[in-house]
N, C-alpha and C positions, 0 to 999 in steps of 0.2 A: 961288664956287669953294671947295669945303670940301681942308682940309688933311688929312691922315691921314699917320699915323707908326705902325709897328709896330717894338716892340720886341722885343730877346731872341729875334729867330727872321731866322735867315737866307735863307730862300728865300721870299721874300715874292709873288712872281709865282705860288707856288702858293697862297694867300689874294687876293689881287687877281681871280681868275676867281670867288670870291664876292662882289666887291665892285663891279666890275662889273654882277653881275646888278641892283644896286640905284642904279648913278649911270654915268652916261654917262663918257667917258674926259674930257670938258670938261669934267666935272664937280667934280674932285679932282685934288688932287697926291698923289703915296703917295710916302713914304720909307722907312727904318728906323732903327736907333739907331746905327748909323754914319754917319748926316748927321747933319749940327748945324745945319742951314738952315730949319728950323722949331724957334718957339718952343714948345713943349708946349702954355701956355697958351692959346696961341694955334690948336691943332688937335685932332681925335680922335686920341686915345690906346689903342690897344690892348694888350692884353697887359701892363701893366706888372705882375704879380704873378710873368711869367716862365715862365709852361707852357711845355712842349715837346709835351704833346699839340695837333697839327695841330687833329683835333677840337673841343678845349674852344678853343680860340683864334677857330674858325669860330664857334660860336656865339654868342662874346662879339660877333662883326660882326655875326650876325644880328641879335640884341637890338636892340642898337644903331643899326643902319642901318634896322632896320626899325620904329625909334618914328620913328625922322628920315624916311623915306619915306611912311611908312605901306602899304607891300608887305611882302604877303608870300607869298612864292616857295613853290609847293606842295612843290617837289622838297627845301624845308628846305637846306640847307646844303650838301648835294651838286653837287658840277661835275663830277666825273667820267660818262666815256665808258656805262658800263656798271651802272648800278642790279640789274639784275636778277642779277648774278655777286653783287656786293654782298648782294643779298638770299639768295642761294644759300648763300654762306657763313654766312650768322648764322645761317639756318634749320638745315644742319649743325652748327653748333655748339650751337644750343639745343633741337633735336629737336621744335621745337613750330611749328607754324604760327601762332599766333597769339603767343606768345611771340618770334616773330621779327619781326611788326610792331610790336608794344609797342615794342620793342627799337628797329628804325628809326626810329618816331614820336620814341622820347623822346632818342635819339643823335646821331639826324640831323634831326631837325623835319620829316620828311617828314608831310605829313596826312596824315589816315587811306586816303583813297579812291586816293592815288599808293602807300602803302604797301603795301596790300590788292591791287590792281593787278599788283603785282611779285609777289605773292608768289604766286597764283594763279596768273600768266604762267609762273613758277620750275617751281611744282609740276606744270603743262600738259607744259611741256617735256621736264620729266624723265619723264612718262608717255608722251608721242610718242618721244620720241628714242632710251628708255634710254640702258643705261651704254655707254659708249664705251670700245671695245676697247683693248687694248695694242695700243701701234704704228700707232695708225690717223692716219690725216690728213686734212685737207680739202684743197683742192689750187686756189689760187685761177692765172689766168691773166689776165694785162692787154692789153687793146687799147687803147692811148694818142690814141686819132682819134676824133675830131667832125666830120663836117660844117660845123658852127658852133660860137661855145663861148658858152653862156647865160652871161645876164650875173651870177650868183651863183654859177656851179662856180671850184672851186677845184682840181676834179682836174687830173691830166695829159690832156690834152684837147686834138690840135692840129691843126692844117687844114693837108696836106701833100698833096704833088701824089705819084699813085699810087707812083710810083717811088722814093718814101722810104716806103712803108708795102710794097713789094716787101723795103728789104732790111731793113726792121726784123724781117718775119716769119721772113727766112733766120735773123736770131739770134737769135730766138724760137723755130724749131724745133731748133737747136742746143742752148737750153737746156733744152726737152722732151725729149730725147731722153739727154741726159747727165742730168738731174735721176731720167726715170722707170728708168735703167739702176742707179740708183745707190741708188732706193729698193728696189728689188727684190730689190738685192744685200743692204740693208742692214735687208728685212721691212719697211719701212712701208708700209702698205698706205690708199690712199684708199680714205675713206667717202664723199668728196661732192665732185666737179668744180664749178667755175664761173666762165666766159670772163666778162671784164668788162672794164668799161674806164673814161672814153670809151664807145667805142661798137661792140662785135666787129662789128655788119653793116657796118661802114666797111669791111669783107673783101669782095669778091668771091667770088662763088660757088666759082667754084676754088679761093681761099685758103682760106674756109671748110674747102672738104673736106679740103685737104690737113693743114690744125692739127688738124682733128678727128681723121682718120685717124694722123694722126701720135702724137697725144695716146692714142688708146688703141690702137696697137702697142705706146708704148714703157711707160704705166702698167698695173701688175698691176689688172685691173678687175672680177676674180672677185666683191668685198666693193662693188663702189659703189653706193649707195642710190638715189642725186641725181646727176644731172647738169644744170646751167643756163646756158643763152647769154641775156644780157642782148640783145635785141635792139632795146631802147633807144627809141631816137629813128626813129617811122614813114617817114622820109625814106630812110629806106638798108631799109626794108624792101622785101622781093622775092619775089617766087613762085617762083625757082630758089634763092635761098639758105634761103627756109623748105624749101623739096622738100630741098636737101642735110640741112638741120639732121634734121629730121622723118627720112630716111633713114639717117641714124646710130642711130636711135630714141633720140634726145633730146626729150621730152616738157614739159620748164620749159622757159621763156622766158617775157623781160620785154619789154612795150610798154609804154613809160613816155609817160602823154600830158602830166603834167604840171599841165595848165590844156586844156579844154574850150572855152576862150573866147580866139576869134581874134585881139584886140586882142593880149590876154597874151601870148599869145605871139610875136606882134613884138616885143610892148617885152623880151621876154626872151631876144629872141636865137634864137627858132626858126624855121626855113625850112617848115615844115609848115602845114596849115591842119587844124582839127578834122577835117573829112571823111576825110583822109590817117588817123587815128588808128581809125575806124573800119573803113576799107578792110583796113588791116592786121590789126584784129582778124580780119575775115572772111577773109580768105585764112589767118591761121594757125587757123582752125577749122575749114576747107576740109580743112588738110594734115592733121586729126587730133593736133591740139596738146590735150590734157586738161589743162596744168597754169599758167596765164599769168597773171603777174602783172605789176598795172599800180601805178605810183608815179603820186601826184599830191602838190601842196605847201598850204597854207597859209601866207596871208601875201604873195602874188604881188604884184606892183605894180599899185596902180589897181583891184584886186578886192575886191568888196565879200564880205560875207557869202552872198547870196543869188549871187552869180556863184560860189563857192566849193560849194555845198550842190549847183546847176547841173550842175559838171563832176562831181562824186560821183555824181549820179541816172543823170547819162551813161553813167559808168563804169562804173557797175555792171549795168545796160541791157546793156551787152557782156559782160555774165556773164563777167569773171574769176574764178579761182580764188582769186584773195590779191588782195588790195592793200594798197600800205601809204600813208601817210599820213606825209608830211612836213610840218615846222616848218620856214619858210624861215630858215637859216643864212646870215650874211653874213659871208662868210671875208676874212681881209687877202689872198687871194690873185686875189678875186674884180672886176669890172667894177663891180657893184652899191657897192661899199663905198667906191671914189672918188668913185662919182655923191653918195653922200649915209652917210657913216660911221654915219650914228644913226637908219638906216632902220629895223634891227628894233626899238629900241626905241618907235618910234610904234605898229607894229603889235602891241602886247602884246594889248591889250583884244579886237581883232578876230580875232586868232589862237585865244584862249583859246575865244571864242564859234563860232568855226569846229570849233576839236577839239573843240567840248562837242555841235553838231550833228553831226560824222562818228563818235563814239562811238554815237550815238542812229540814225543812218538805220543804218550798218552790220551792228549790232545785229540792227534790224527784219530782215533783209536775210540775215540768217542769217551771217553773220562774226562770227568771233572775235578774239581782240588774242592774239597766239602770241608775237611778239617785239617789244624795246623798244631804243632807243639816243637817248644823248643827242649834241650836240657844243656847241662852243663857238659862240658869236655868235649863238643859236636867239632869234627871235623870241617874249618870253614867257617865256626859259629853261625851255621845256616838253621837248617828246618827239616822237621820229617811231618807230610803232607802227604794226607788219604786222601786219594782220588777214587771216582765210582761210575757208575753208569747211572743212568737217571732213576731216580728217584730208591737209588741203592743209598742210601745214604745209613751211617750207623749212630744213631741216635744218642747211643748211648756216649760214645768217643765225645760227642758233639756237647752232650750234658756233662760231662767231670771235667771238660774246657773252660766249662764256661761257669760254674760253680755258680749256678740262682738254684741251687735242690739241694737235697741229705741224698748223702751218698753213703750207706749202710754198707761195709765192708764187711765179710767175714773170713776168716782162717786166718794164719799165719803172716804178719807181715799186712794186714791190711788194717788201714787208714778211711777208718770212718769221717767223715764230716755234718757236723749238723749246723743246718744255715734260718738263721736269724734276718725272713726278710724284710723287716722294718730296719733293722740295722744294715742291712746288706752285709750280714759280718758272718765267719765261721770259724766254727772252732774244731778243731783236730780229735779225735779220738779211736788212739793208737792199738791195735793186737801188738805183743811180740812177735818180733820179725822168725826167732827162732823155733822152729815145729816143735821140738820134744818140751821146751819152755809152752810154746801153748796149750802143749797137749796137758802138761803137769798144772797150767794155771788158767783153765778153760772157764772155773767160776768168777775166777777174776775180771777175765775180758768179759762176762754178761755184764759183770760188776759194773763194770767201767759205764759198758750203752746203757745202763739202768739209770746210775747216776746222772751219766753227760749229753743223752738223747731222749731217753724216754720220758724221766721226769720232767725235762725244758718241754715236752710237747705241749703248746695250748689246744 
């Protein structure tokens, strides 16, 4: 058990997500210099010179942890959500491209190839996407329902019998309907829709049409680029709800398979078999779907490298338009994380060799890597990286990376943002995560965007 004491800095939990990357939570006690329950001599010492730079303090852990481990974490010192915003910034600030990797290599210890990566993804983007209008938003919408809940989601995710997913959508369309009256009134104008969840096909065809239809009476949709229904999990997929979706001429949608390989998905909590994932593919190719993207993971239980490389050949055999490529994340909120807390730390080595074959067939394959995000508890502390075909890019993924818009949440568990750009600053504005709590305080949350969005509009 190694000790560790940081001193002279008080929020120590934002340094412990580097410290982690390099020791298990059994691994270390962490204090600060307001306990006195470790002897100095007795543990690692950080910071005793007193910086207040967060920065310089991370790297003195990196040094350090990383002669004692001998890892060393490509991402350098970074734990935050968002590399590529990061990198967007110092590229505007330094006007150079290559000057901007310098800059992260030597600030952040990022290698050169995670570096280079970002910064080319930065620059992709800002070519696809251009500049983002005054007043625009992206407009996310949540379905809180699973079929089942895999045993590593941590989302809102929950198996309810139809009759509570009836009145969750009553005040789900209550708050479409006062949200899109209010943007209207107040010019902002959506760039880019996208139903998510959970799992929007947990809808019925009829609910379907009527969110859709509901959602663009009440949003100004003159300006919208993108619109995408996660259609998720093949088990709730259906040849009347893809006819609805497809009839709205909604063209993105996700089949997420996940894993290709039937065991896995038992052990993960999925009620489908592969066949189900391709059946799905063919019916939304049937209805004239051109833009579908499919998630799979890295890191699964019980998968090897060669079952990992397996379900990619698969997936792409179904000619999507994107995929992306997950790191398995093992969240405190997850199933996976009771069964065994220090799963993703075994799977480093095997993860790492999974992302270095899905970089290499994708490639062949004519994909590209368009968008990047990280999260906490990522097997490897690596990345999960959408790649697409040309000019498949998803706009919207691309926009809540990079936080320059308001990003209008609605239902259950959704996090609004409203962005201040003379400040370049944003401020959080939260639904409850809990459905029956939204459903019971649904004037509440207008409340909230009334207060904390609508009124800030100039």
């Amino acid at each position: 058990m190694y000790r560790i004491k940081i001193l002279h800095f008080e929020k120590t939990y934002l340094l412990n997500e580097l410290i982690k990357i390099f020791l298990q939570p059994d691994q270390y006690e962490l204090t600060d210099d307001t306990t006195d329950s470790m002897d100095d001599a007795d543990c690692i010492v950080f910071n005793e010179a007193g910086h207040s730079d967060i920065n310089q303090i991370k790297r003195e852990i990196y040094d350090t942890l990383s002669k004692l481990t001998g890892q060393k974490p490509e991402w350098g010192i970074l734990t935050g959500v968002r590399p590529v915003k990061l990198c967007g910034e110092t590229y505007e600030l330094l006007g150079d491209a290559d000057a901007a990797v310098a800059f992260l290599m030597e600030n952040y210890y990022l290698c050169e190839e995670k570096a280079r990566l970002i910064m080319d993804m930065y620059l992709h983007q800002q070519e696809f996407c251009g500049i983002i209008e005054d007043k625009s938003a992206c407009v996310y919408v949540g379905i809180p329902f699973c079929p089942t809940r895999c045993v590593y989601c941590s989302f809102a995710s929950n198996q309810v019998p139809d009759a509570e997913i009836a009145r969750y959508l009553e005040a789900l369309l209550k708050e479409v309907k006062h949200v899109g009256k209010r943007m209207k009134e107040t010019g902002i104008v959506p760039e880019t829709i996208y139903i998510g969840g959970g799992t929007p096909t947990t809808l019925n065809a009829g609910q379907l049409d009527v969110l859709i239809e509901t959602m663009k009476t009440s949003f100004d949709m003159s300006k919208v680029k993108e619109f995408t229904i996660e259609a998720g999990r093949p088990d709730t997929i259906t040849e009347d709800k893809l006819s609805v979706i497809a009839g709205h001429g909604i063209t993105r949608i996700s089949i997420n398979p996940q894993s290709m390989k039937a065991r896995t998905l038992e052990l993960i909590g999925r009620s489908h078999e592969p066949e189900d994932i391709e059946k799905a593919f063919a019916m939304a190719k049937a209805q004239g779907f051109d833009n579908i993207n499919a998630d799979i993971i890295a890191g699964l239980p019980e998968e090897s490298v060669e079952d990992f490389v397996n379900t990619l050949t698969k997936v792409i055999e179904l000619d999507p338009e994107s995929i992306t490529v997950h790191c398995l994340a093992v969240k405190r909120a997850s199933k996976l994380i009771e069964q065994d807390p220090g799963f993703h730390y075994k799977q480093a080595e095997l993860v790492a060799d999974m992302l270095a074959e899905s970089r290499r067939i994708l490639a062949e394959a004519g994909y590209e890597p368009y968008y990047l995000y990280r999260q906490k508890h990522m097997a490897g502390a690596f990345e999960n990286v959408g790649y697409c075909k040309k000019d498949k890019d998803c706009i919207y993924n691309v926009r809540i990376m990079d936080e320059h818009q308001i990003n209008m949440a609605l239902g259950a568990g959704g996090i609004s943002k409203m962005y201040y750009p003379e400040e370049n600053r944003l401020e959080r504005v939260p639904n409850v995560t809990n459905y029956q709590e939204y459903i019971n305080r649904i004037d509440e949350m207008l409340d909230r965007k009334e207060k904390n969005i609508f009124k800030e509009v100039k």
